[in-house]
C-alpha positions as CSV (number, residue, x, y, z in Angstrom):
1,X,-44.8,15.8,-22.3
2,X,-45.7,19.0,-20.0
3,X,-46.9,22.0,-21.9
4,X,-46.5,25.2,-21.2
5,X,-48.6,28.6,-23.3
6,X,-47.5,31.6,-22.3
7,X,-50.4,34.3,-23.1
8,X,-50.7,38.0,-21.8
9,X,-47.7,39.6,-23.1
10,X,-47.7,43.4,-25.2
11,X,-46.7,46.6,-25.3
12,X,-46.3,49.4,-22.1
13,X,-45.3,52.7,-21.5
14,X,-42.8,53.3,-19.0
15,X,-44.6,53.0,-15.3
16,X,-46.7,50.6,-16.6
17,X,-48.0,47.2,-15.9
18,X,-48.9,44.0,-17.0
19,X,-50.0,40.5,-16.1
20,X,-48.6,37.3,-18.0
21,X,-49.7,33.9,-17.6
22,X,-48.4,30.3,-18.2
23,X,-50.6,27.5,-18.8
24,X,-49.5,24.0,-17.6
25,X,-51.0,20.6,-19.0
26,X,-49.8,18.3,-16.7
27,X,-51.2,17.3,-13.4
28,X,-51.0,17.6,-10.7
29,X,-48.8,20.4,-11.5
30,X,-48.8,21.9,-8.1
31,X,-45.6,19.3,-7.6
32,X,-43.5,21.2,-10.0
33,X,-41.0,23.8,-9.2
34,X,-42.0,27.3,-11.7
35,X,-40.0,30.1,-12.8
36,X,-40.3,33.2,-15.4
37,X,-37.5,33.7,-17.4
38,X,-36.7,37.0,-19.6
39,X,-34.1,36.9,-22.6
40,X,-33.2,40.1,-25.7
41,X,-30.5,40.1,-27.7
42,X,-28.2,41.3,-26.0
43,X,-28.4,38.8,-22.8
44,X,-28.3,35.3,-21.7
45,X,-32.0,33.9,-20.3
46,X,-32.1,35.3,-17.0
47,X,-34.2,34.1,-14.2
48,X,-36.9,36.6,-12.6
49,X,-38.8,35.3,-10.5
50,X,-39.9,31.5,-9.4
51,X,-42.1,29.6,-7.1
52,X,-41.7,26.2,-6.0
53,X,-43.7,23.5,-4.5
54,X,-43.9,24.7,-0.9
55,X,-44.7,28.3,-2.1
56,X,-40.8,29.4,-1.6
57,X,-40.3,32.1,-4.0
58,X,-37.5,33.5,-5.5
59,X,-36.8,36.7,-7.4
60,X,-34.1,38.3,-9.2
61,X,-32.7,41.9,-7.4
62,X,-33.8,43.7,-11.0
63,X,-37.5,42.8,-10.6
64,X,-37.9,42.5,-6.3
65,X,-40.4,44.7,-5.3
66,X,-42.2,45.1,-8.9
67,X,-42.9,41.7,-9.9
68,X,-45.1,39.2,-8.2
69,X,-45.1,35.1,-9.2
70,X,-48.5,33.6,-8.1
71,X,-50.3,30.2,-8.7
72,X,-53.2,28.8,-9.0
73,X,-54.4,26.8,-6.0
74,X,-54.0,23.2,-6.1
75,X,-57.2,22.6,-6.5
76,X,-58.1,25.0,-9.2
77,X,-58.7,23.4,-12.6
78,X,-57.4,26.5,-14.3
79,X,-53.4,25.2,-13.5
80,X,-52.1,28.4,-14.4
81,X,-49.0,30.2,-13.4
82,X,-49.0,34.2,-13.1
83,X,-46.3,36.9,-13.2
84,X,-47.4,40.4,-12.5
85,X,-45.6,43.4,-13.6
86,X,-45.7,47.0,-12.2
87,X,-43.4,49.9,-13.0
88,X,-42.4,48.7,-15.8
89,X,-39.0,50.4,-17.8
90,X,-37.6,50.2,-20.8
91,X,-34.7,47.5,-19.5
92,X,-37.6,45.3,-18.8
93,X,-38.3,44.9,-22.5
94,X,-37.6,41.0,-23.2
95,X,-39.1,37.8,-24.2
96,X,-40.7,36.0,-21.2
97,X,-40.0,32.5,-20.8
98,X,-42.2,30.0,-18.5
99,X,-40.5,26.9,-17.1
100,X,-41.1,24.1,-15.1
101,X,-39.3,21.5,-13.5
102,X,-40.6,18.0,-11.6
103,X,-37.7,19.1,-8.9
104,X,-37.2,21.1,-6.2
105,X,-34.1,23.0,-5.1
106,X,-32.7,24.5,-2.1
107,X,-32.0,28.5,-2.6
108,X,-33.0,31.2,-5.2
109,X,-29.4,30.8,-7.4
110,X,-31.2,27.1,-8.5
111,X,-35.2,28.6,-8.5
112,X,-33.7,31.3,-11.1
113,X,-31.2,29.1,-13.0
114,X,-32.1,28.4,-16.7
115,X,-30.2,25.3,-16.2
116,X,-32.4,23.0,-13.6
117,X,-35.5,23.7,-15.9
118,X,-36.5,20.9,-17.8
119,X,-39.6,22.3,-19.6
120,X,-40.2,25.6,-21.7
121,X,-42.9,27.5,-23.2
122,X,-42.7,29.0,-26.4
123,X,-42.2,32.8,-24.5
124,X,-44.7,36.1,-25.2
125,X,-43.0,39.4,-25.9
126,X,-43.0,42.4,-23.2
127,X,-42.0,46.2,-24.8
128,X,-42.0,48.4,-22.6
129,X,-41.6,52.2,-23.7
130,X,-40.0,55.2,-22.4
């Protein structure tokens, strides 16, 4: 069973940023299609950003330009998967979800779709202050 830790999450003023991270137990992992997820509330788990085996990436329109999904190389030992965050705002606020998925998909609608994703992490919270 693939397990995923999410770790790096906190609290930000507006403008802000940080850096979460995903740990992955299976190998090789660099086969696996991953994607952040962000839920609250008041919404549905959206997709934000994903990256798939070939390095295709996808990213929602609410986070493109301010968010950044990176991976490890293949050959790093560390097999951990990275979202950084820059000007951070309030709407931002959410539980981040890490995913993964043994397939790959065509376009970004499937990348950021909570549905294709087999494999979740348990999330790490993200406030964001005004």
């Amino acid at each position: 069973e693939v397990q995923l830790v999410e770790s790096g999450g906190g609290s930000v003023q507006s403008g802000g940023s940080l850096r979460l991270s995903c740990a992955i137990s299976e190998l090789p992992w660099s086969t696996y299609t991953m994607g952040w997820f962000r839920q609250t509330a008041q919404k549905e788990r959206e997709g934000v950003a994903a990256i798939d085996s070939d390095g295709n990436l996808s990213y929602s329109d609410s986070v493109k330009g301010r968010f950044t999904i990176s991976r490890d190389n293949a050959d790093n030992a560390d097999n951990t998967l990275y979202l950084r965050m820059s000007s951070l705002n309030p709407e931002d606020t959410a539980m981040y979800y890490c995913a993964a998925d043994r397939e790959t998909w065509p376009d970004d609608e499937q990348r950021l779709s909570r549905y294709y994703y087999n494999n979740w992490g348990r999330g790490a919270r993200v406030t964001v202050s005004p």
